[in-house]
Every structure is written in C-alpha cells, then in structure tokens.
Biotite code that builds the C-alpha atoms (Angstrom):
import biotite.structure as struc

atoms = struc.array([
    struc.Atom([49.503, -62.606, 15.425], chain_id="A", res_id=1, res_name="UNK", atom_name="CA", element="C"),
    struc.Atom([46.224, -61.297, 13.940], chain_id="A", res_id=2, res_name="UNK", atom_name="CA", element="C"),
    struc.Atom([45.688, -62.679, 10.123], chain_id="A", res_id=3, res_name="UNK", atom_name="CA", element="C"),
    struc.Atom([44.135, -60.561, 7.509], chain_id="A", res_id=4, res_name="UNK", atom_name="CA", element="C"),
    struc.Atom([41.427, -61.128, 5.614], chain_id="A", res_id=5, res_name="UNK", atom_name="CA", element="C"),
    struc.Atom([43.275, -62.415, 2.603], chain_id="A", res_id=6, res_name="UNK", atom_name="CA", element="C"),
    struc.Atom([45.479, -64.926, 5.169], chain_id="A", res_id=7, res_name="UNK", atom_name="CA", element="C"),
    struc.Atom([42.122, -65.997, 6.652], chain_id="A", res_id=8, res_name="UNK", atom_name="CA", element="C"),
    struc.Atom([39.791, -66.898, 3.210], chain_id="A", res_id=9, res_name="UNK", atom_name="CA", element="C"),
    struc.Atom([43.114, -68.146, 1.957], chain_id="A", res_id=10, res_name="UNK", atom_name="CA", element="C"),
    struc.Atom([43.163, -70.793, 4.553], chain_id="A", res_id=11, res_name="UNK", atom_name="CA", element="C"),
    struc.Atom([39.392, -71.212, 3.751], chain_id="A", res_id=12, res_name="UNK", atom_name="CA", element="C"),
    struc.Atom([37.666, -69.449, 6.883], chain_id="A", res_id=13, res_name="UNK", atom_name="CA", element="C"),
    struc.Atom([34.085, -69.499, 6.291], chain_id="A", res_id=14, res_name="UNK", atom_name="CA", element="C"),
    struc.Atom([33.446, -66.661, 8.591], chain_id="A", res_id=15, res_name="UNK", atom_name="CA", element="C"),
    struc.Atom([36.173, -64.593, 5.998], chain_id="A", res_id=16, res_name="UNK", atom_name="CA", element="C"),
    struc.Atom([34.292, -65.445, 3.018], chain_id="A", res_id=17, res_name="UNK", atom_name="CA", element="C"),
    struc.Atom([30.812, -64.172, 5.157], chain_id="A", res_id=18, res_name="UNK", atom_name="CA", element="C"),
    struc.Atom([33.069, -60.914, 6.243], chain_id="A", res_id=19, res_name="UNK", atom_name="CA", element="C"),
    struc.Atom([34.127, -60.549, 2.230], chain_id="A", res_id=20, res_name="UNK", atom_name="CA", element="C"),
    struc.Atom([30.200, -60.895, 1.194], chain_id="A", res_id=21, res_name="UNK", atom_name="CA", element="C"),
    struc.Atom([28.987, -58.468, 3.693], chain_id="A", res_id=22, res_name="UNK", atom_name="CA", element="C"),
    struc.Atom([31.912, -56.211, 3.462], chain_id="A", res_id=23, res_name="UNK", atom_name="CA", element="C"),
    struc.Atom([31.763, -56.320, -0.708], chain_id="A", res_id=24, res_name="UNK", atom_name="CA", element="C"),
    struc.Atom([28.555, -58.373, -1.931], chain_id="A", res_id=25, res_name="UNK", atom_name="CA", element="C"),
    struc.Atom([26.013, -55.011, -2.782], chain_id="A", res_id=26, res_name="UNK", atom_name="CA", element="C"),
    struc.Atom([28.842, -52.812, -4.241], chain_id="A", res_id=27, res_name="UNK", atom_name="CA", element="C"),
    struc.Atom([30.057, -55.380, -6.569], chain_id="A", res_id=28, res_name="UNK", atom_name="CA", element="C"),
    struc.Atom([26.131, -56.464, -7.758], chain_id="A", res_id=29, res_name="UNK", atom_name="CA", element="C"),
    struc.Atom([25.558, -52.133, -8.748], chain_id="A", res_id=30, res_name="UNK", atom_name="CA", element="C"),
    struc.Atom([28.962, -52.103, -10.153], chain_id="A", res_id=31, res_name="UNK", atom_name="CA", element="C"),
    struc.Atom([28.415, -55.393, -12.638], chain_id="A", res_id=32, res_name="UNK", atom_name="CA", element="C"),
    struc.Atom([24.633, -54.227, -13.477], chain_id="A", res_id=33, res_name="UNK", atom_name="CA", element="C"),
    struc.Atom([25.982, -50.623, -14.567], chain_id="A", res_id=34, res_name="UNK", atom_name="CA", element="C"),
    struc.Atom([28.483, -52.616, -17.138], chain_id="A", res_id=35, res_name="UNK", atom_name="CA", element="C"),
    struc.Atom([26.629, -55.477, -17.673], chain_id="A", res_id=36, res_name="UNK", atom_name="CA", element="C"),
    struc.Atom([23.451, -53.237, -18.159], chain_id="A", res_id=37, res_name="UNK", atom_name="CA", element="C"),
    struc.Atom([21.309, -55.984, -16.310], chain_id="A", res_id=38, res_name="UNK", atom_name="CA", element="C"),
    struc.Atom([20.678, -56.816, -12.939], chain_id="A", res_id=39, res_name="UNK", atom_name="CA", element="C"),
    struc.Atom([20.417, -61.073, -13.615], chain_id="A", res_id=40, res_name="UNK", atom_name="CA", element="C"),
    struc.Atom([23.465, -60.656, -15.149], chain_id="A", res_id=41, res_name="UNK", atom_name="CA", element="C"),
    struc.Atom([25.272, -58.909, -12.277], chain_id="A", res_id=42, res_name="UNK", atom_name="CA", element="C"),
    struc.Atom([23.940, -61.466, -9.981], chain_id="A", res_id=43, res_name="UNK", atom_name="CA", element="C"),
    struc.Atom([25.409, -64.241, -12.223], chain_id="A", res_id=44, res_name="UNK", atom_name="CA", element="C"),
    struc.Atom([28.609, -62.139, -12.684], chain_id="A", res_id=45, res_name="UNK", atom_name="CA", element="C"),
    struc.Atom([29.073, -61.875, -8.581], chain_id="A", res_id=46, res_name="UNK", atom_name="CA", element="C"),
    struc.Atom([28.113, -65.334, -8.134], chain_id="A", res_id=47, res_name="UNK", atom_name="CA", element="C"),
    struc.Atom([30.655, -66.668, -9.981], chain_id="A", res_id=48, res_name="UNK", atom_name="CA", element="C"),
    struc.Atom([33.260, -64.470, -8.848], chain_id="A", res_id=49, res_name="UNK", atom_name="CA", element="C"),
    struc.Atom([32.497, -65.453, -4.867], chain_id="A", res_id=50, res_name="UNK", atom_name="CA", element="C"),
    struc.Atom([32.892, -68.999, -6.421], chain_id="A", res_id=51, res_name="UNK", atom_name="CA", element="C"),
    struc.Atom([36.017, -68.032, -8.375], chain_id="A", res_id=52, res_name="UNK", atom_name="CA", element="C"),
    struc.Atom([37.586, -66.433, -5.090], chain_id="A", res_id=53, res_name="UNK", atom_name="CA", element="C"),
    struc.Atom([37.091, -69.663, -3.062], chain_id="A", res_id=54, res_name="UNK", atom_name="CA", element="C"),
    struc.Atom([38.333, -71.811, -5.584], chain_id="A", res_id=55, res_name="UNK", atom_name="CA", element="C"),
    struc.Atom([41.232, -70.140, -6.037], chain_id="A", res_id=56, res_name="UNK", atom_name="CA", element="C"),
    struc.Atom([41.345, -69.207, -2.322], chain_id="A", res_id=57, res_name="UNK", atom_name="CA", element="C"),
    struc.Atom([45.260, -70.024, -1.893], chain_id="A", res_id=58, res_name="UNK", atom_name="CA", element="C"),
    struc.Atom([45.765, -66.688, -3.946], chain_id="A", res_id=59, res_name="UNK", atom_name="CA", element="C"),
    struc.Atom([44.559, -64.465, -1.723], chain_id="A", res_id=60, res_name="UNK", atom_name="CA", element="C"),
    struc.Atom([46.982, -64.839, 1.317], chain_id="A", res_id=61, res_name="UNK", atom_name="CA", element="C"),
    struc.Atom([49.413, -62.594, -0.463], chain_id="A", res_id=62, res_name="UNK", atom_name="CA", element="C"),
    struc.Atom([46.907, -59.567, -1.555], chain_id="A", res_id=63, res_name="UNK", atom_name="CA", element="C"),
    struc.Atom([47.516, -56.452, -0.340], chain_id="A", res_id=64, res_name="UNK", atom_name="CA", element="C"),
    struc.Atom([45.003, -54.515, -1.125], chain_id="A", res_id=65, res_name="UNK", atom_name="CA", element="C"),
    struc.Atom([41.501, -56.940, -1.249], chain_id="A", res_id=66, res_name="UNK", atom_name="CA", element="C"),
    struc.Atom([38.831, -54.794, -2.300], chain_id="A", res_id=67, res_name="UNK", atom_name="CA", element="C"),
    struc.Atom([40.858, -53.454, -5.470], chain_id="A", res_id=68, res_name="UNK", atom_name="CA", element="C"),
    struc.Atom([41.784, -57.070, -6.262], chain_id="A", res_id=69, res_name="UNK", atom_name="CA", element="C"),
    struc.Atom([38.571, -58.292, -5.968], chain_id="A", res_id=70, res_name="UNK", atom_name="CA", element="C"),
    struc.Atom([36.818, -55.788, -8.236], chain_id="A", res_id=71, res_name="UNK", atom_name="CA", element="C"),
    struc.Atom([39.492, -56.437, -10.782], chain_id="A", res_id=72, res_name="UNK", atom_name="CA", element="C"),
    struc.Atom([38.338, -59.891, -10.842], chain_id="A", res_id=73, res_name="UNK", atom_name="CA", element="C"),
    struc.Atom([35.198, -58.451, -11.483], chain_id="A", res_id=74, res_name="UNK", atom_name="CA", element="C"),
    struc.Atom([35.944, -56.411, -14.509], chain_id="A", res_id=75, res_name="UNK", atom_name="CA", element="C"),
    struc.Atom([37.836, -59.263, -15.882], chain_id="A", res_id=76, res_name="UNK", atom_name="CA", element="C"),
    struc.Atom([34.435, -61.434, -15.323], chain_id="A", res_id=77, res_name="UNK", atom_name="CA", element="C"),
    struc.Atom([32.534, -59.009, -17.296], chain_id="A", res_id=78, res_name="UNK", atom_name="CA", element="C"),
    struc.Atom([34.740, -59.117, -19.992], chain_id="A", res_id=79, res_name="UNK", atom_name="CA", element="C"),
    struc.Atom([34.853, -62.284, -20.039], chain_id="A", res_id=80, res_name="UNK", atom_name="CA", element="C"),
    struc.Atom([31.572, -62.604, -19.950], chain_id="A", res_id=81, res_name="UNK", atom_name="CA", element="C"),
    struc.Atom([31.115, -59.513, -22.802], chain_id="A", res_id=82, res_name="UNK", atom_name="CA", element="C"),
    struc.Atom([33.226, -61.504, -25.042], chain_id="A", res_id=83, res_name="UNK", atom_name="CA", element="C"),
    struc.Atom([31.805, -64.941, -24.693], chain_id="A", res_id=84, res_name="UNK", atom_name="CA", element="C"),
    struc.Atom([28.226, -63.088, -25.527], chain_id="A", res_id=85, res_name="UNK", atom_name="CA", element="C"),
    struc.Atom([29.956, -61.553, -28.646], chain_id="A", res_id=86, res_name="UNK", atom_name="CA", element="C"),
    struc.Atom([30.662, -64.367, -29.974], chain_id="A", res_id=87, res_name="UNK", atom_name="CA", element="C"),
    struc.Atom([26.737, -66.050, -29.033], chain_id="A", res_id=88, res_name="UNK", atom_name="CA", element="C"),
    struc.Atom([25.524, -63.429, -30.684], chain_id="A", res_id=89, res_name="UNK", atom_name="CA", element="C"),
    struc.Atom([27.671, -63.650, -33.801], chain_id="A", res_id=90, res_name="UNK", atom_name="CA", element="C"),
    struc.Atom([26.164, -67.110, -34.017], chain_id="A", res_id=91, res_name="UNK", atom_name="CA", element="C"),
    struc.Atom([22.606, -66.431, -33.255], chain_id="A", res_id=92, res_name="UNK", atom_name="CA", element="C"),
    struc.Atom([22.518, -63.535, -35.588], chain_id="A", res_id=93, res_name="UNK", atom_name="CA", element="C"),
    struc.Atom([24.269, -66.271, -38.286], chain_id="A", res_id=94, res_name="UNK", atom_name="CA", element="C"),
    struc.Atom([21.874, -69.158, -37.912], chain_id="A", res_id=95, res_name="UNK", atom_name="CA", element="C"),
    struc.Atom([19.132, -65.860, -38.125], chain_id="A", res_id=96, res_name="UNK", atom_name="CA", element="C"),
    struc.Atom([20.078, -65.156, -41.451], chain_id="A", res_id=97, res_name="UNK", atom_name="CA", element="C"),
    struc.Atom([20.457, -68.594, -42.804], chain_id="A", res_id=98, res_name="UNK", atom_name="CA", element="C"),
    struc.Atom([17.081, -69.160, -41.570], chain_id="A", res_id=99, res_name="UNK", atom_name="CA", element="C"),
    struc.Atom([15.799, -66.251, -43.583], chain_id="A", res_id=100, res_name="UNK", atom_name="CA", element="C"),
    struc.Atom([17.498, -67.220, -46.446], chain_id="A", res_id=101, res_name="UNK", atom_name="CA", element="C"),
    struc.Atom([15.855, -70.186, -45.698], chain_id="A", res_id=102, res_name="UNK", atom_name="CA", element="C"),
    struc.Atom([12.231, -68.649, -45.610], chain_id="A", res_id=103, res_name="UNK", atom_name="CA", element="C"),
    struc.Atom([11.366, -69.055, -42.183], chain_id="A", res_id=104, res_name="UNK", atom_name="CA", element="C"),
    struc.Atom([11.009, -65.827, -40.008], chain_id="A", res_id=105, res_name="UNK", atom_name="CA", element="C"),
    struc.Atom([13.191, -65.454, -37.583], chain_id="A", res_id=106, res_name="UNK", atom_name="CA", element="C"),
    struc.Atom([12.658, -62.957, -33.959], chain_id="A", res_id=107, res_name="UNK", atom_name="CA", element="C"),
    struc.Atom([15.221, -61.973, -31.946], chain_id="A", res_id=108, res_name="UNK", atom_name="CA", element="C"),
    struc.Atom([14.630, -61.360, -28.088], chain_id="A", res_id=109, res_name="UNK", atom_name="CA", element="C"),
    struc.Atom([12.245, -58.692, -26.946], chain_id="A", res_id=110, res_name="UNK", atom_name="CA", element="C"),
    struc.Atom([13.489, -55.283, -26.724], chain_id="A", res_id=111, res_name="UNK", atom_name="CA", element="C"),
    struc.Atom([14.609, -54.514, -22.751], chain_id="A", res_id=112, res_name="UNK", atom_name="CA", element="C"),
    struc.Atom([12.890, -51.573, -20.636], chain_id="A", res_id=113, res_name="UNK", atom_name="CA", element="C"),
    struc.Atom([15.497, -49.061, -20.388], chain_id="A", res_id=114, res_name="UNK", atom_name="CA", element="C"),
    struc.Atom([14.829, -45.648, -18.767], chain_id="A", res_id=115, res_name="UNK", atom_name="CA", element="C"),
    struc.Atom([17.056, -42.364, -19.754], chain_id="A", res_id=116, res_name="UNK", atom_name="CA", element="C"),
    struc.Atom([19.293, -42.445, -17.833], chain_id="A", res_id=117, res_name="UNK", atom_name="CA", element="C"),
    struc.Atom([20.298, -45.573, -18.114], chain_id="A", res_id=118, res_name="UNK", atom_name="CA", element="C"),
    struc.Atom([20.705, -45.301, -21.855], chain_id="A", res_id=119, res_name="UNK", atom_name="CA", element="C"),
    struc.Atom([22.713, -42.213, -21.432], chain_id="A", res_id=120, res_name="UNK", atom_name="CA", element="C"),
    struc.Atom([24.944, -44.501, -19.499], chain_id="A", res_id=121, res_name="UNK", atom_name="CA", element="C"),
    struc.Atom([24.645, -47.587, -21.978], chain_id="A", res_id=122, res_name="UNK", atom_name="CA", element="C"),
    struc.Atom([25.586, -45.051, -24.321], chain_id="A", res_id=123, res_name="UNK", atom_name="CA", element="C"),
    struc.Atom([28.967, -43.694, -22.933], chain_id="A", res_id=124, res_name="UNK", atom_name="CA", element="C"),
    struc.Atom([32.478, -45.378, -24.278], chain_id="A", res_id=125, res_name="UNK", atom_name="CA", element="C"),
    struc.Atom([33.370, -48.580, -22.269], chain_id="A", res_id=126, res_name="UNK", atom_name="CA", element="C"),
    struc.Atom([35.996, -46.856, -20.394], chain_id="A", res_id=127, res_name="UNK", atom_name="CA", element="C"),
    struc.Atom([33.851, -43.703, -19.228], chain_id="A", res_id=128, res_name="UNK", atom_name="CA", element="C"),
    struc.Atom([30.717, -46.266, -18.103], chain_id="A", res_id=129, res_name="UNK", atom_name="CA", element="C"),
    struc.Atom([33.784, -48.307, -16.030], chain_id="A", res_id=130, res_name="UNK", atom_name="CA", element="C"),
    struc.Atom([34.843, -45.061, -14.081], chain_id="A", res_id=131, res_name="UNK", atom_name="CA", element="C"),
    struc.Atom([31.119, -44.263, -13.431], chain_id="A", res_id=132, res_name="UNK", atom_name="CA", element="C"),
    struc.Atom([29.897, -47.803, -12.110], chain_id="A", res_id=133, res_name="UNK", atom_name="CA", element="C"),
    struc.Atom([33.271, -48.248, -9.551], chain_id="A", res_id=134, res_name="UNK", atom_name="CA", element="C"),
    struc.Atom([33.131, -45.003, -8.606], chain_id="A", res_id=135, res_name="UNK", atom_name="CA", element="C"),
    struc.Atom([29.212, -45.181, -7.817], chain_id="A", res_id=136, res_name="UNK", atom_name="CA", element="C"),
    struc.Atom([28.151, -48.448, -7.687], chain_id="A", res_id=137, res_name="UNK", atom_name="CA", element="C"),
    struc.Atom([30.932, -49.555, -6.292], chain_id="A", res_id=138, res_name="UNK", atom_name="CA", element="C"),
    struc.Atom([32.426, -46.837, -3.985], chain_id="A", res_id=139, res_name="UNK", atom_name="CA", element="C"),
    struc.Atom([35.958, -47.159, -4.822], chain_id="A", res_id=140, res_name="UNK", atom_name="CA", element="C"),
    struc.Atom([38.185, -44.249, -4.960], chain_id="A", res_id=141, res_name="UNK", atom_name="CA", element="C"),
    struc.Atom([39.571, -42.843, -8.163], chain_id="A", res_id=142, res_name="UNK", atom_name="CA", element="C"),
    struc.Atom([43.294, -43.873, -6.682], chain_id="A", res_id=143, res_name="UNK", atom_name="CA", element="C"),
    struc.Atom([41.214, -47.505, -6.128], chain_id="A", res_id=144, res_name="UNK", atom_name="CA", element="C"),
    struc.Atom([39.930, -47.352, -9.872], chain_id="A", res_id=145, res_name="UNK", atom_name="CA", element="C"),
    struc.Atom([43.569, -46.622, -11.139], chain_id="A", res_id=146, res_name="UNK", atom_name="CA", element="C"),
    struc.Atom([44.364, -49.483, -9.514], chain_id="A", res_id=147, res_name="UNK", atom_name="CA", element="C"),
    struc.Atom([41.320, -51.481, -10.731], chain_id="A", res_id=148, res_name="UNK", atom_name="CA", element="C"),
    struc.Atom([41.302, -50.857, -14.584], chain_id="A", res_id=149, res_name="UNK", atom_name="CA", element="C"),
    struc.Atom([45.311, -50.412, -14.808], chain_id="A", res_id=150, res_name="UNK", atom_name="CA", element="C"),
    struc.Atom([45.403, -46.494, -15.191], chain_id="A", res_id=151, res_name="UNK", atom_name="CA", element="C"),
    struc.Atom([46.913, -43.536, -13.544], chain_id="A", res_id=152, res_name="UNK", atom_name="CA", element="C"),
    struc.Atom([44.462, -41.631, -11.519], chain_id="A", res_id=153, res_name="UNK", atom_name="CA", element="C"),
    struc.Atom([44.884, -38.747, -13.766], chain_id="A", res_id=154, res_name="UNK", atom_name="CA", element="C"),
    struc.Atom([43.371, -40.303, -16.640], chain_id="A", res_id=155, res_name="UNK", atom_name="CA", element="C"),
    struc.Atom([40.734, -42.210, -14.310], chain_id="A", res_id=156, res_name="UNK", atom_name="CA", element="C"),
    struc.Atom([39.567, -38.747, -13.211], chain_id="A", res_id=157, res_name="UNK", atom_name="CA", element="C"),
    struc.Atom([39.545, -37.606, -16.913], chain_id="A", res_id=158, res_name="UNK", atom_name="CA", element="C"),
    struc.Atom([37.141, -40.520, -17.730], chain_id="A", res_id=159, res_name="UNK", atom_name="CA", element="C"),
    struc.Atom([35.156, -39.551, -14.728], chain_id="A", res_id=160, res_name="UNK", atom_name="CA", element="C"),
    struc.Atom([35.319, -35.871, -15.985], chain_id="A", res_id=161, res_name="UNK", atom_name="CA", element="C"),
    struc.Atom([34.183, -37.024, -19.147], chain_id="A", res_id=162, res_name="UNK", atom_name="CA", element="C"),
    struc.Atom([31.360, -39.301, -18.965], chain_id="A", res_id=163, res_name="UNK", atom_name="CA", element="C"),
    struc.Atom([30.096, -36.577, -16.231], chain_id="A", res_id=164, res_name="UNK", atom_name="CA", element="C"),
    struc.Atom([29.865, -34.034, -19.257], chain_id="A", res_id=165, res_name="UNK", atom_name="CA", element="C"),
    struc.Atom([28.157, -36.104, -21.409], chain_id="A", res_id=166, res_name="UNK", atom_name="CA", element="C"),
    struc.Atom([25.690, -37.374, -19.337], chain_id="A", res_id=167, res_name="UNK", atom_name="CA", element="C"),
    struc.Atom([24.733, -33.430, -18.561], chain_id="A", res_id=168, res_name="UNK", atom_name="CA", element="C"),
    struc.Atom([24.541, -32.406, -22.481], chain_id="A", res_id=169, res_name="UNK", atom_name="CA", element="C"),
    struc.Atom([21.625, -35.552, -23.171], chain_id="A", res_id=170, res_name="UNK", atom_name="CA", element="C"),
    struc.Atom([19.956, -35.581, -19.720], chain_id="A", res_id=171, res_name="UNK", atom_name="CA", element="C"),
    struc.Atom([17.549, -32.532, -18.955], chain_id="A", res_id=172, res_name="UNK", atom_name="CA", element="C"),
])
C-alpha cells in the first residue's frame, strides 16, 4: 500500500519533507511577504513553519488535504508573528517616549522602500490582502482559501471581489 505524503513526513521521511519544500516552499515565501509586507520576514515565517511541521511531524499522518493545512499554519505564523510585533512595538514606542521625556532624542527605524502597488496592497483590510496573497502568491483556489482562513467561498470570493476594486480606483 502506497503512503501519502502526510503518512510519509509523519513517519519522518526526509525525501517527504524535500517533496513538501519543492512542492510548497516558493508559494508559501510570496504568500507570507504579501502579509508580512517583507521578504526577510517571509523567509523567517517559512522557516519556522518547515521546522514547526517536522517537529510536530506525528500530526500530519491524518491530514487530508496538505497544502490547505499547511498554509493555515502559515497564516496562524503570521499572526502570531503580527501580534508578538504589536506588542515590541508597544514597548519600543514606550521606552521612546520616556526617553523624550527624558531629553534624549530618540529615532525610530528608517522608513522601508515601498513601490505603489505594494502600498495599495499594504493598504487593503487584513482580510482582503489574505484573499489576494493565497490566491496569487500562493495559488490556492478560492474553495482552498475557504478552507484556509475558515470562510465560505462565497465570502472568500467577495474579499477577492473587493480588494480587486480597490486596488483599480488608487492604481492608474
């Protein structure tokens, strides 16, 4: 009997994991820097979630459906990650402030290159700029996405819909 892919990395078959990368690896990298905005974050985002997956390898004998589980872990990753920055930058911007108060000048990090569209994108709800990167960046279908972010496809193809429209009213 053939195993699948989840039976195989769940037994810890390197050759799996090298199948998974290959299979998974560039999708998942334009689908993190689209959220995360930044391409070293991505790559620290999909790192840890090839890591994440082999740790926790036993899981994935039992998964039907890989590449929608797998890019779930990925969203939760990046909010994760989103969250744990929050709250880094809720300190930073605190000690900031009680340096000025203390008289010494404080600068914050330089300003990142960002072309149009890109800031069109940065500039779309959360939601809308989640439907974009899986469906582009990361090739997944919208019945994939439902699956993904926890939504009927009907309201993933609204979000799709959506962010479409307002990317044409700000780009030329």
């Amino acid at each position: 009997m053939a195993h699948t892919l989840g039976q195989r990395l769940s037994i810890g078959d390197q050759e799996a994991f090298a199948a998974l990368y290959d299979r998974l690896a560039l999708r998942l990298l334009r689908t993190a820097a689209t959220l995360t905005g930044s391409v070293t974050e991505a790559e620290d985002v999909v790192q840890g979630l090839f890591v994440e997956l082999a740790r926790g390898r036993a899981r994935l004998a039992d998964v039907t459906d890989l590449e929608a589980y797998v890019f779930t872990m990925l969203r939760h990753a990046i909010s994760r990650r989103s969250r744990r920055a929050a709250v880094g930058r809720r300190a930073l911007a605190a000690l900031a402030d009680a340096r000025q108060r203390a008289g010494r000048l404080v600068q914050g990090p330089p300003a990142l290159a960002d072309d149009g569209l890109a800031r069109a994108v940065a500039a779309l709800p959360a939601p809308q700029r989640e439907v974009l990167a899986l469906k582009f960046d990361g090739g997944l279908t919208f019945a994939e996405i439902a699956v993904v972010v926890g939504a009927s496809i009907n309201t993933v193809a609204s979000r799709y819909r959506y962010a479409l429209e307002k990317l044409r009213a700000v780009l030329p």
